[in-house]
Each structure stands twice: as structure tokens, then as C-alpha cells.
VOGU-3710 file (C-alpha; in Angstrom, 3 decimals, decimal comma):
1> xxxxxxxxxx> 40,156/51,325/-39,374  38,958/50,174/-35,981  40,248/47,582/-33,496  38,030/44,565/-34,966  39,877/41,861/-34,014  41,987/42,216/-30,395  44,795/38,945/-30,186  45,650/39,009/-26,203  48,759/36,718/-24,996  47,745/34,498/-22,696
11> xxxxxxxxxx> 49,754/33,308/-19,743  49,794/32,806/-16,035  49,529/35,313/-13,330  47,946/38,181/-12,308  48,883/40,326/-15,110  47,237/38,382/-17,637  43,674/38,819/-16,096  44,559/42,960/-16,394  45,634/42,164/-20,264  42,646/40,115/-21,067
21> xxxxxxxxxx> 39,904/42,573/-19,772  41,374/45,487/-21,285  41,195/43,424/-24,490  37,822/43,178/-23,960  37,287/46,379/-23,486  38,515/47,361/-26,844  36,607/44,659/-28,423  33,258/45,964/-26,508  33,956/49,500/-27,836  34,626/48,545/-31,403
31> xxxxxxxxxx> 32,111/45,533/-31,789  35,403/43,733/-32,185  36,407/40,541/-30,843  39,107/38,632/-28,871  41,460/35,957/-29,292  43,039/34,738/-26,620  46,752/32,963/-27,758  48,086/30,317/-25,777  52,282/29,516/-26,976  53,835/26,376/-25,665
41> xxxxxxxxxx> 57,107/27,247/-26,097  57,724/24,210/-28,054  57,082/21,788/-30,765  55,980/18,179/-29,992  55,672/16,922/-32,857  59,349/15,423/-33,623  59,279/13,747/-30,771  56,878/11,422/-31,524  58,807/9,071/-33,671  62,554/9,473/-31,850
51> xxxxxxxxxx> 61,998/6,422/-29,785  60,568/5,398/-26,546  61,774/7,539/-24,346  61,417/10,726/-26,457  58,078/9,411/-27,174  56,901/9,451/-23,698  58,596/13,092/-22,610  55,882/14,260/-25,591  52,808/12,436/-23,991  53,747/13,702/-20,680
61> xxxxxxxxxx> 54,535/17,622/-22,306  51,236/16,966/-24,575  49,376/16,468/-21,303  50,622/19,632/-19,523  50,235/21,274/-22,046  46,385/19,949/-22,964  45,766/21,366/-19,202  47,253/24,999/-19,471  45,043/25,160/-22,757  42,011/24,139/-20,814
71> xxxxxxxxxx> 43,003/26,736/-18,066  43,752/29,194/-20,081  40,606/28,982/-22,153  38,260/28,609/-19,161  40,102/31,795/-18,384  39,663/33,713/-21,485  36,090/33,064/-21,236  35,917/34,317/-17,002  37,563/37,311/-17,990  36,083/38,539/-21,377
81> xxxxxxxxxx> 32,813/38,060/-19,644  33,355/40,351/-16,600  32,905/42,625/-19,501  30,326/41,518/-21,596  29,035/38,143/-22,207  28,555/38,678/-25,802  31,459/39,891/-27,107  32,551/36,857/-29,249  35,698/35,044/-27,924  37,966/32,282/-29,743
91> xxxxxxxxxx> 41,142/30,750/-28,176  44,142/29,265/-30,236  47,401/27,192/-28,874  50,247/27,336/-30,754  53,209/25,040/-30,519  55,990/27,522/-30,654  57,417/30,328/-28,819  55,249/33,094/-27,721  57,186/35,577/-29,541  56,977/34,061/-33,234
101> xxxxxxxxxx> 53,305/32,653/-32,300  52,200/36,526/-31,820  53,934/37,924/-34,325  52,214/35,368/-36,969  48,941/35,432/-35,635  49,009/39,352/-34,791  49,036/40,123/-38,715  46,099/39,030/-38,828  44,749/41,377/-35,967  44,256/45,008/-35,326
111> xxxxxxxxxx> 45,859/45,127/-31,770  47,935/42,785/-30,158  48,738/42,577/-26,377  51,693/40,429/-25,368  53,014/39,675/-22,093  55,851/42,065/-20,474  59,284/39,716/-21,218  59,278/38,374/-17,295  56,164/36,021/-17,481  57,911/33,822/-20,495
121> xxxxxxxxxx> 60,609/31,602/-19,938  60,746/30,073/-23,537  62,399/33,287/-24,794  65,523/32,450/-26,855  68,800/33,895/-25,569  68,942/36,112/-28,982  66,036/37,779/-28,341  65,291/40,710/-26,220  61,915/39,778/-25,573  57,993/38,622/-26,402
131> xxxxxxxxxx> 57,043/42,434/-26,824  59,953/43,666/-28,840  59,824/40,785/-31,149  55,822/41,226/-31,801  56,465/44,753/-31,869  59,196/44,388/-35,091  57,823/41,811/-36,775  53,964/41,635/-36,758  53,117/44,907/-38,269  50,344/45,562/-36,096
141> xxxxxxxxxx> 50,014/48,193/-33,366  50,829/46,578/-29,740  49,321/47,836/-26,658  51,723/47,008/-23,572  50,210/47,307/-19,957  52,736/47,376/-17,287  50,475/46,240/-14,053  46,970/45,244/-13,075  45,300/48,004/-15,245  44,521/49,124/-18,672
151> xxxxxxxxxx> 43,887/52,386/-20,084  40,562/53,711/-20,799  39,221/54,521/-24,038  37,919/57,528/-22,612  40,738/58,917/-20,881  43,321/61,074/-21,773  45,594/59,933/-24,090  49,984/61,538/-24,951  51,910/61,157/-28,025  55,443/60,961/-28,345
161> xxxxxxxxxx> 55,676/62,767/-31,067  59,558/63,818/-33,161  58,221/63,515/-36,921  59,410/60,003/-37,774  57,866/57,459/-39,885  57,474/55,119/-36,917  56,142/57,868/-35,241  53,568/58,864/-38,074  52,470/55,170/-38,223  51,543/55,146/-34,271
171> xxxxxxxxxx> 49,677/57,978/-34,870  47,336/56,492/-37,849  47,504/53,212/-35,813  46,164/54,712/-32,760  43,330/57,511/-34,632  40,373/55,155/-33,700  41,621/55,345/-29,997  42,401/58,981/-30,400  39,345/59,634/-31,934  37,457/58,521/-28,522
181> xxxxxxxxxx> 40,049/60,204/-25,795  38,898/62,885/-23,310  41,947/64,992/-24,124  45,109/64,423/-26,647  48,388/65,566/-25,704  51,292/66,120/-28,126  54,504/65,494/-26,503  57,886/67,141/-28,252  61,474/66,623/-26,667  64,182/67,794/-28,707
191> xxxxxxxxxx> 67,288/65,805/-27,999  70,609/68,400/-26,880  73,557/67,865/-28,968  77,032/69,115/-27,605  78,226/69,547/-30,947  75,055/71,434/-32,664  75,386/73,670/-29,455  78,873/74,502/-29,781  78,151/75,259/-33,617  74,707/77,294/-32,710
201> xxxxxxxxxx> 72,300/75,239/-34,015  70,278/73,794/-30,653  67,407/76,788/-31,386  67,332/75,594/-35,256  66,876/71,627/-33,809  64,270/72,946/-31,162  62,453/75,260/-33,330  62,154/72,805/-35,795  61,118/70,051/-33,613  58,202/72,411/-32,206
211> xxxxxxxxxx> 57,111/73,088/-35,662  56,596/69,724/-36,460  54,716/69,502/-33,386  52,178/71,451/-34,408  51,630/70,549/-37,875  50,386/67,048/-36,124  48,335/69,336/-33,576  46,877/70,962/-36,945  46,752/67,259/-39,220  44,745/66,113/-35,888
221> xxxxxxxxxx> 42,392/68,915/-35,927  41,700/67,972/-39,926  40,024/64,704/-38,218  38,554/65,893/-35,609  40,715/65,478/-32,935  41,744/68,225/-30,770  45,344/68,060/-29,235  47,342/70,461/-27,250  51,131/70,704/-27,940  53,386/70,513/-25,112
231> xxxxxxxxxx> 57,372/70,671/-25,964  60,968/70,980/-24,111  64,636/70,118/-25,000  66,509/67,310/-23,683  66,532/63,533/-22,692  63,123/62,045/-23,910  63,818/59,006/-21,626  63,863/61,383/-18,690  61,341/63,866/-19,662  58,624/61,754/-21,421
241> xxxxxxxxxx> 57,746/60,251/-18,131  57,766/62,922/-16,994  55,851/65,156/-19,530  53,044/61,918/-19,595  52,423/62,297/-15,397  52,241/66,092/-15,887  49,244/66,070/-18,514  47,624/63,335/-16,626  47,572/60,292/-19,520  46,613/57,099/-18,796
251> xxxxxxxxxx> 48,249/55,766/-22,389  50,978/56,894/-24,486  50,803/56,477/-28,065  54,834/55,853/-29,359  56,852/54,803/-32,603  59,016/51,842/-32,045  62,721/51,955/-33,143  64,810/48,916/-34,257  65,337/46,263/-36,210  65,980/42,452/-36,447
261> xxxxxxxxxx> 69,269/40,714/-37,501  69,215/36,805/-37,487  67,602/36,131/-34,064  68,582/39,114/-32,747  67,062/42,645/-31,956  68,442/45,729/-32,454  66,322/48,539/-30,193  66,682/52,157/-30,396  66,965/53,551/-26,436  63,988/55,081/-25,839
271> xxxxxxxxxx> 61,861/51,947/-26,871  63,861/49,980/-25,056  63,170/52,003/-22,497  59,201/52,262/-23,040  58,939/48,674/-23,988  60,995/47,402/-20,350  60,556/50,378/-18,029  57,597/52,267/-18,885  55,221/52,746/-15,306  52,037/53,534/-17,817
281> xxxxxx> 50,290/51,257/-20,674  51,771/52,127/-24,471  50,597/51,496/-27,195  53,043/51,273/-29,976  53,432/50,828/-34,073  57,230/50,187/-35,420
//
């Protein structure tokens, strides 16, 4: 399946600019289209019969927030057309919080960009943060750009690969971007344990690990996409950053890790640590 339909969070600063365009660009290559998501943060709509006072907080809010949907849409428009006036463009406000408002709206997407965590302040204490949330709940790929600039569809593109389901789902997820990269790089780090040493099983877990490797080097061959496999032992959180600047990709393709309990999340490390820390665009299925 390609990226048809591309939802891009939409909020202020620099950033967003970066996230919208590189929307676009996936929209341009796929004959897709983008849809530019404006959260309030809030619902107005109770406040309209709570009395006077009440009653005028929500006219003033409703105002505001009647502007940063104008601004935001004249936006949307400025930025998808830098890269092509006639990809099709719709823009939607939601009154809720960004994370929920994504998550809803992203199931009926192919790709979703949200907003790294520090550009919304409506984020309840529970939660960990707008990508996370999207990321669990929306069941759509996310593509998370940490600066000014996306990835290109042409570039070269890493996955962190160690045989999971969440893992095998990025993969699928990502095949129509994969399908288009100038190179594919498989990336394998097989986690030490003290124990499994001490008992002589590290080579089993590494040897195994490598294997699996290169049955998804051999499943992306059967598609027509040629990967190289590249694999070490220990800390993926150290050496997939690593591993990513040594093969020269501009995007790594990831499985998510977690889950949800009440309003909060639960994160396994390592997409904790892509999802907050991560100095190069992912693009990542849970």
C-alpha cells in the first residue's frame, strides 16, 4: 500500500514548516495528499451554557483559536505549495488535545507526522507525549523529524531490525518507502546478557540474532529490495546511532515498544530513546 493520504500536525514554529514540506513530499511521490491537523487543546463547547463569565472565556478562546486556524491553514497551503501547487491539501481543527486528535484522525491515514513533545503544552501530565501516544494508539506508521529537515525518498534508508512483531510491522509499513531508497541497510544489535554469558550462551543469542538478520535481507530481496546486513553485540541505544551515521541513512525505519494503561504510557527504552533523543528522522510502526 502506498502513502495516499499524509495527516501532518500542525503547530507553531520553525519545525512545523520542515514537517509540513516533507509531508508534501510524500504526498508528491505517491499522488497522495495532505492534511494538515490543527488541535486546540481543548473543548469549548461546555462552556457555553455555564454562565456569563464562562461564557465569555469561550468567545474570547473561540476567537484565538478561529485565528491560529486561519494561520495555520494559510500555512498549510504556503508550505505544501513550495512543493507542488497541485498536490491536493485539506485542513481540519479539532477541539481536543493533539495527542487523541492524531491518533483518531491518523487511522484514517497512511502516515502521520506529529510534533516532537516540546512544541505542545496541552499534554496531560499522564502522558509521555504527542508522538508516543499517536505512535500506540493510531495504528498507523509515524514518521518523526527531529529538526528543520526531512528525509528523502531517495536516500538511503536503516532498519532496526531484532525479529519482533513491531519490528516486522515497520518493515511492511515502510516497503513503499523502501521500495524507492538508494540503498537499504539492515541493522542487528544483539543485546549482552551477564547471565547468558556466564552460562555460554552470548554466541547462541548473537548467532541467532544475525540469522534473523538475514532472512529479512533475503524476504527483502523476494520484493525487490536489496539490503545489506550489518550486525554487532551490545547496547542498541548506543550503537544504533551509531551503526545509522556509519552507513550514511538519512531515515531509520524502527518497531515501537509499549503500551498504554489508563492515561498512561508504558515505553520500552530504546523507543523512548528514538522517539525523544533520536538526531535523525524515524519512521516508526508499534
Amino acid at each position: 500500500m502506498n502513502f495516499k493520504t499524509i495527516l501532518v500536525d500542525l503547530t507553531d514554529g520553525p519545525a512545523c514548516a520542515a514537517r509540513v514540506e516533507s509531508a508534501a513530499q510524500v504526498a508528491a511521490a505517491f499522488a497522495g495528499s495532505v492534511v494538515g491537523l490543527t488541535a486546540t487543546g481543548t473543548q469549548l463547547e461546555p462552556f457555553r451554557s455555564a454562565g456569563d463569565e464562562a461564557g465569555q472565556y469561550a468567545a474570547l478562546a473561540r476567537d484565538k483559536l478561529q485565528r491560529l486556524a486561519a494561520r495555520h491553514h494559510e500555512a498549510l497551503r504556503e508550505w505544501v505549495g513550495r512543493v507542488s501547487p497541485t498536490i491536493p491539501t485539506r485542513h481540519v481543527v479539532v477541539e481536543a488535545e493533539a495527542g487523541w486528535a492524531l491518533a483518531a484522525h491518523g487511522r484514517f491515514a497512511d502516515l502521520i507526522l506529529p510534533g516532537p513533545p516540546s512544541v505542545h503544552t496541552d499534554v496531560p501530565v499522564g502522558l509521555s507525549g504527542v508522538a508516543e501516544y499517536v505512535m500506540l494508539q493510531a495504528g498507523r506508521p509515524i514518521l518523526l523529524l527531529p529538526g528543520l529537515a526531512g528525509p528523502t525518498l531517495e536516500g538511503r534508508v536503516a532498519i532496526a531490525w531484532n525479529g519482533s512483531r513491531a519490528a516486522a510491522r515497520a518493515v511492511a509499513d515502510a516497503m513503499p518507502w523502501l521500495a524507492r531508497a538508494a540503498a537499504v541497510s539492515v541493522l542487528v544489535v544483539a543485546t549482552a546478557n551477564e547471565n547468558r554469558e556466564r552460562q555460554g550462551h552470548e554466541t547462541h543469542e548473537s548467532d541467532a540474532s544475525h540469522e534473523s538478520g538475514q532472512r529479512l535481507v533475503a524476504w527483502l530481496a523476494s520484493h525487490g529490495v536489496e539490503a545489506d546486513l550489518h550486525a554487532e553485540q551490545g547496547d542498541p541505544d548506543e550503537a544504533l546511532p551509531r551503526l545509522v551515521d556509519a552507513v550514511q541513512a538519512g531515515l531509520l525505519v524502527a518497531g515501537g515498544y509499549g503500551h498504554s494503561r489508563l492515561r498512561e504510557l508504558v515505553l520500552g527504552g530504546s523507543t523512548r530513546c528514538l522517539l525523544r533523543q533520536s538526531a535523525f528522522p524515524v519512521f516508526m510502526s508499534h
